[in-house]
N, C-alpha and C positions, 0 to 999 in steps of 0.2 A: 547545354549551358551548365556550370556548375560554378560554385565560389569553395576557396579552401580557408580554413583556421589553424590555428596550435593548438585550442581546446576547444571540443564541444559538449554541451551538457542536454542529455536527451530527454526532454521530462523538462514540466514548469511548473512544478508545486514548492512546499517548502525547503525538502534540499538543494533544488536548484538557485531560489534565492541566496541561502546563506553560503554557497559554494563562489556565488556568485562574489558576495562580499568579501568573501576571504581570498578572493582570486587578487582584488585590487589591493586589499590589503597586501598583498605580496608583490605588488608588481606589474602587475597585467599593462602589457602594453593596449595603448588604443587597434581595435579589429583585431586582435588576437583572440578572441572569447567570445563564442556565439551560441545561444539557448534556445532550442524547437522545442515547440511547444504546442500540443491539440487545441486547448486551450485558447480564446480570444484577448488573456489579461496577462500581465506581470505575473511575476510568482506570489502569492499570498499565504496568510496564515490559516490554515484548512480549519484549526479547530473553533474559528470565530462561527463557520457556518451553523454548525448546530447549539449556541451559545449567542451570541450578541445578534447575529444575521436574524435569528427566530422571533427577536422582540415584540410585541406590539405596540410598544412608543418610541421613540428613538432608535431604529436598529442601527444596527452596524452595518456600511457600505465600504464599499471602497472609493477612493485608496485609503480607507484608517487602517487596516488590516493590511498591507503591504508587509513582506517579510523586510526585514527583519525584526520588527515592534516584539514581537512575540516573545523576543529576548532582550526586552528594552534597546533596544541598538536602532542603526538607519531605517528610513522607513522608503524602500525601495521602489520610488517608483518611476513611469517608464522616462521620466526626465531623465531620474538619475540613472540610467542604463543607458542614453542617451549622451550623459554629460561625461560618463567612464570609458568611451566606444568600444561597448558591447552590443551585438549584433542580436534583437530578439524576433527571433521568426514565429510568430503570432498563428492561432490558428490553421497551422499547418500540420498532416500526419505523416510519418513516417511509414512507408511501406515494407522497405526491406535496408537491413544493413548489411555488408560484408566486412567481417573484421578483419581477413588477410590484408584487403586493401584499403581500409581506414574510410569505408566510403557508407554516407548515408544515401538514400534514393526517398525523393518524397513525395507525394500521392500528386505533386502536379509538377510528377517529372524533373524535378533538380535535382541533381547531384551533387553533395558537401563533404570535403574530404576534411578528416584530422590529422593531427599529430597524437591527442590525446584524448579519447571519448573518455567522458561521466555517466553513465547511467544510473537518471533518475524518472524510472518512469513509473515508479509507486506503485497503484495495483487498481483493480478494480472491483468494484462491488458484487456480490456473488447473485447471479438470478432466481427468482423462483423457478422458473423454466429447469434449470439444475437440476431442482429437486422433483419435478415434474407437476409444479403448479405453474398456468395459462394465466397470464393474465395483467403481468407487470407494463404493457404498453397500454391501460385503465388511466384515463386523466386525472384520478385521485387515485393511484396509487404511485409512491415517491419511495425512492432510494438518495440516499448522500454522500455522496464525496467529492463533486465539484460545485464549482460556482454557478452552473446551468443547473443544479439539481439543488442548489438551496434556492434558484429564484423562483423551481416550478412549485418546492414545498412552502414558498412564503407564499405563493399567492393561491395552493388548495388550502393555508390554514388562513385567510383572508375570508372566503366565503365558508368554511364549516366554522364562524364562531356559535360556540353554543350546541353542535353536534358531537358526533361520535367519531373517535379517533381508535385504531385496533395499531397496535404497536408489534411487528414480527420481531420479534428477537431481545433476549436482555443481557447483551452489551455494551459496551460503551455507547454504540450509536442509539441504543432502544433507551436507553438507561436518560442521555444528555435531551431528544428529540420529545422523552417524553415529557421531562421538567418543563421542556419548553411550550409543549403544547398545552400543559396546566397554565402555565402561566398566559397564554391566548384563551381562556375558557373555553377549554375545549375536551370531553368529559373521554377518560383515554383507560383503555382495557391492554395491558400487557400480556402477548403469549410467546411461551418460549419452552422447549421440551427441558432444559434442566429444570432441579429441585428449587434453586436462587437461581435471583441474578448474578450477573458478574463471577458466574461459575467457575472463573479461567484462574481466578485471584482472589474473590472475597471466599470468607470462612461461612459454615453456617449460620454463625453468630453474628458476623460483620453483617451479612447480607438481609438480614430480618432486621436490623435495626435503620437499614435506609428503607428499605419496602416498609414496614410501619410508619415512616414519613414519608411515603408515597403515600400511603393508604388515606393517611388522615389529610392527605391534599387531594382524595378523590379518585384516585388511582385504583385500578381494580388488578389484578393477575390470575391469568390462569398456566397454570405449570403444567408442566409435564408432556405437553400435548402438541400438537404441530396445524399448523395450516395444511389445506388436502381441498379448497377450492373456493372463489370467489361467486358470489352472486351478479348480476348485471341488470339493470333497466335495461329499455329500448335503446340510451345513447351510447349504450356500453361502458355506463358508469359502474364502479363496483356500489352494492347496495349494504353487502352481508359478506362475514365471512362464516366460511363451513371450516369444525373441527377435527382432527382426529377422533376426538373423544365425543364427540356427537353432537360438543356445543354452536350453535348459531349466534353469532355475533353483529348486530348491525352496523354495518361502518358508512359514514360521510367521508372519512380518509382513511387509507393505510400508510404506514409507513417501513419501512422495510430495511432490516441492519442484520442480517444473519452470516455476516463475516465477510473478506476478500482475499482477492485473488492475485500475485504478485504479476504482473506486465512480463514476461520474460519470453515472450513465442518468437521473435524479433532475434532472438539471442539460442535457440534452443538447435543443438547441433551443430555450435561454433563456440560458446560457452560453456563450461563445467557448469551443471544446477543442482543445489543439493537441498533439502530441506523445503521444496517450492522457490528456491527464489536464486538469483544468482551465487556462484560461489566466490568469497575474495579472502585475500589473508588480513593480517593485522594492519597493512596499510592500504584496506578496502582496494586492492588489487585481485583481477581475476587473473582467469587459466591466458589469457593473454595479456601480456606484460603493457600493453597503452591502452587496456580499456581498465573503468574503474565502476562500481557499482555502490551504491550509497542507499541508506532512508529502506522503506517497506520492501523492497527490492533485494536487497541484498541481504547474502547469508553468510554471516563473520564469525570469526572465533572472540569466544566470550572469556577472556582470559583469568575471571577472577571463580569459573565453573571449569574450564577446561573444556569445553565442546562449541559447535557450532550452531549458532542462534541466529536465526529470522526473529527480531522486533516489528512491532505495529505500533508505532508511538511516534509523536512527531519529536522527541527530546531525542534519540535516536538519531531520526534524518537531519536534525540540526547539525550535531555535533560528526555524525559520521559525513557530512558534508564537508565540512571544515577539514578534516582531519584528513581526506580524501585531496583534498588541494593543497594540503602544506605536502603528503607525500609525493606529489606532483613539481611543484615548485620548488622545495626541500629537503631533497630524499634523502640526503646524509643527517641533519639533525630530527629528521621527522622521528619516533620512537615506535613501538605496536600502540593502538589502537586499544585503550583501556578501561572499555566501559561499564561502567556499573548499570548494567538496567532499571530503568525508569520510568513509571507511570502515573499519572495524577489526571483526578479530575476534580471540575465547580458545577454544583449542581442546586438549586437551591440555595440554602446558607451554608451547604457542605463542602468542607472542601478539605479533601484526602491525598495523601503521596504514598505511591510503596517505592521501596528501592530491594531490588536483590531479585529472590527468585523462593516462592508459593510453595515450596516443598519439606517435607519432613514433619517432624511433629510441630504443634503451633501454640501459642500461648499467646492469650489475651491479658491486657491490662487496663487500667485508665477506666473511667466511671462512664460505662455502658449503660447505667440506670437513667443519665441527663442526657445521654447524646452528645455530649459538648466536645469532648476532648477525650478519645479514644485509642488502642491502635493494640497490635500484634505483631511478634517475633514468630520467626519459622527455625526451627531448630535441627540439622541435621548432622550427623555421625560428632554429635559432639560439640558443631560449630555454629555461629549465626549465620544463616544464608540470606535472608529476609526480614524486611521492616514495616509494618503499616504504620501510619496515622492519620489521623482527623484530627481536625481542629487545633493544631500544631499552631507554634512564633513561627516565624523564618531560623530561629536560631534551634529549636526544637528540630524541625527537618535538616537543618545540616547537622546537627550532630547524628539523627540517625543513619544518616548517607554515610558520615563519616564511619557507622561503628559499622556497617554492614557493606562497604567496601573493606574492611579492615578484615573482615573473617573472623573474628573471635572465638577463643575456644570457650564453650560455655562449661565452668568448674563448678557452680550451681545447680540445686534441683530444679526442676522447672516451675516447684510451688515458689520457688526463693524467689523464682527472673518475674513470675508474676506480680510477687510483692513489691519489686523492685521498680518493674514499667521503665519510662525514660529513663531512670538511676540508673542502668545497669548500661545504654548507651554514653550516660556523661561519664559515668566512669570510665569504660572504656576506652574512648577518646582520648580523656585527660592523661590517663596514664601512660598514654603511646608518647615515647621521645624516640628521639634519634643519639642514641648513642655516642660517647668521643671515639675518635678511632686511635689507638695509642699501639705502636710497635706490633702490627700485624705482620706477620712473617711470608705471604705470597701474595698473587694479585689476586683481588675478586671483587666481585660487585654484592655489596648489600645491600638489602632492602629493608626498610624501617617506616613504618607507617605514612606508606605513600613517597617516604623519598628514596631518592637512589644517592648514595656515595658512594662513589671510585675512590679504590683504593688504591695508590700507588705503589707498587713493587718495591720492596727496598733494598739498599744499596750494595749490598755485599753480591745480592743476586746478578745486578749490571756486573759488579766486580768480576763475578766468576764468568761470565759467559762474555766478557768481552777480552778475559784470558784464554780461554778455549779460541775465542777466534784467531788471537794474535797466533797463539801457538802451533792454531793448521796454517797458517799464511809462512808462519817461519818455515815450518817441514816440504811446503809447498814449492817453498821459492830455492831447499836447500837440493831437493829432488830435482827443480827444472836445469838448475845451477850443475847441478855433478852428469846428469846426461848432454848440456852443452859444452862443457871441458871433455868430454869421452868422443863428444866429434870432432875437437878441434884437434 
């Protein structure tokens, strides 16, 4: 038995939702669009899990978190997938796919054929096992990236209040799971082999100023050093963790965030994969022309760097979701694919965006001595590449998206861009126009801060080239003409 669609989207997390939405927003007829899913729920917004889901008074359940809320838009749930006829296949896994023949195979035997697969099937959390520590199937030890794994970590941080929490990794996931487990009274020790947290992105500088407000909320770190083996009682709880460095740790809970692994084994040897993750061009297309690869998954051209980039951020699979259906539904006016990388978290009362890319020399600004309102420029071969801030307006964060999509040449010392902080984005900005375009002499396409004007050819150019043609048509017609009198 099998059923067939026009589009399928493999993967139920947040790009699937928002692909979702942009599908009807263009059109989708009723059963043409069907979403497998491992998954028991809707597609929802993943980063409530380790933020609103952790609460101890009110948490966040679903459906509040249905995608699309995450972007103030619809809030997706399985009525309205229902009310659009879309097909959501619930709890089901996917065993093998053939992209010759558009066909999925799923673990109880069905068959679904496409016209047009999405792949969205994000990634997975990386094992201790990996690294060659025993021990992650421990009832209180917890990893996060679905909704089975934020309800087993709500209810190990239910019974340790008041105990000891050992936090693997200072990432995003160590970084967000930890606030939260401050915030359940729950007395929490961070280990993680870099110098700082958020190694990937924060500066030296950045990184001691949130770890001092971890500190003073009870937060402890040990650097540099690695997990290397779990204690156990008789129920084969974990009790303790053992260090590299020699330290003994006692844990009530672990929790465990030391990176992921993109989903692509499905795809590997019928897909091009580069960087870890699927490869697709600027309109999130791969090596074959009706599959499409979106979110944690996919590996795209980063068009404002010039190379090909894997994101892990859900601003990402939002938009490459979106972007991926209109060059489906609209591939003549669809354009590349031009995204500014994006990261932000809320942690505490902090709450920080970068836009751009952590590399080159870097300059801080903004008064680091209060914590309130902070941030950092990444400067390289002369240009802006990257933006932090904390404790930003809304209007503060779009102007520096705006100046660090923009490239900037920086004609400034770097003591000046310091002095300067936000100034040196509002400037930038402001002073970007778009040009009149007044008697340009051939055809071309400009680009002026973020917009594009076509320019039209002008006239004398039609002139000339529509005399060139007349005048082979004449010679044309006077050559067929003088060999049909030589046969008459």
């Amino acid at each position: 038995m099998g059923r067939a669609f026009v589009y399928v989207i493999l993967g139920g997390g947040v790009a699937a939702g928002y692909a979702a939405l942009e599908f009807t927003r263009r059109g989708v007829s009723d059963g043409e669009l069907c979403i497998i899913s491992e998954e028991p729920v809707a597609p929802y917004e993943r980063p409530a899990l380790s933020k609103g889901f952790l609460l101890p008074e009110a948490p966040a359940r679903l459906p509040s978190f249905h995608t699309c809320v995450g972007a103030n838009d619809e809030k997706l749930t399985p009525k309205w997938y229902k009310d659009h006829g879309i097909e959501l296949v619930l709890g089901t896994r996917v065993k093998s796919v053939d992209v010759r023949r558009k066909t999925l195979l799923s673990s109880t035997g069905e068959t679904i054929s496409y016209k047009f697969l999405i792949i969205a099937t994000g990634a997975r959390p990386l094992k201790l096992e990996e690294f060659g520590v025993e021990g992650s199937d421990a009832e209180n030890v917890c990893y996060l990236r679905d909704l089975a794994d934020a309800n087993r970590l709500a209810t190990v941080i239910q019974s340790s209040s008041n105990g000891n929490a050992v936090v693997i990794g200072g990432g995003y996931i160590g970084m967000e799971c930890a606030a939260s487990l401050v915030i359940n009274k729950i007395n929490v020790t961070m280990v993680f082999p870099e110098a700082h947290c958020m190694a990937r992105l924060f500066t030296p500088k950045i990184a001691s100023l949130y770890e001092d407000y971890y500190r003073a909320k009870g937060v402890k770190f040990v650097k540099g050093t690695v997990l290397t083996s779990f204690e156990f009682d008789s129920n084969k709880k974990v009790t303790a963790v053992n260090l590299k460095d020699g330290s003994h740790l006692p844990a009530d809970l672990v929790v465990v965030g030391i990176g992921i692994r993109p989903n692509t084994s499905l795809f590997e040897g019928q897909l091009t994969i580069e960087k870890g993750g699927i490869k697709v061009n600027s309109r999130m297309q791969s090596s074959d022309s009706s599959v499409y690869a979106i979110g944690d998954v996919a590996t795209f051209p980063v068009k404002l760097f010039g190379e090909m980039r894997r994101l892990e951020h859900v601003d990402s699979a939002r938009k490459s979701a979106r972007h991926a259906v209109s060059a489906i539904m609209d591939p003549i006016k669809t354009g590349e694919f031009d995204y500014l990388p994006f990261f932000y978290s809320r942690v505490f009362a902090f709450s920080w965006q970068f836009y751009g890319d952590p590399t080159g020399d870097v300059v801080h600004f903004g008064e680091y001595e209060d914590g309130k309102s902070f941030g950092a420029y990444w400067v390289k071969k002369g240009h802006l590449v990257g933006s932090f801030l904390e404790g930003g307006t809304k209007e503060e964060y779009e102007t520096i998206s705006k100046a660090t999509q923009l490239k900037p040449a920086v004609t400034i010392d770097l003591e000046e861009l310091e002095r300067e902080g936000l100034g040196f984005a509002h400037t930038v900005v402001s002073q970007q126009k778009v040009p009149e375009v007044k008697d340009i002499p051939s055809a071309e396409m400009v680009r002026q801060s973020a917009s594009v004007v076509m320019i039209k050819k002008p006239l004398y150019v039609w002139h000339a080239a529509t005399g060139v043609v007349v005048a082979a048509s004449v010679a044309a017609f006077a050559f067929w003409y003088g060999r049909r009198r030589r046969r008459w």
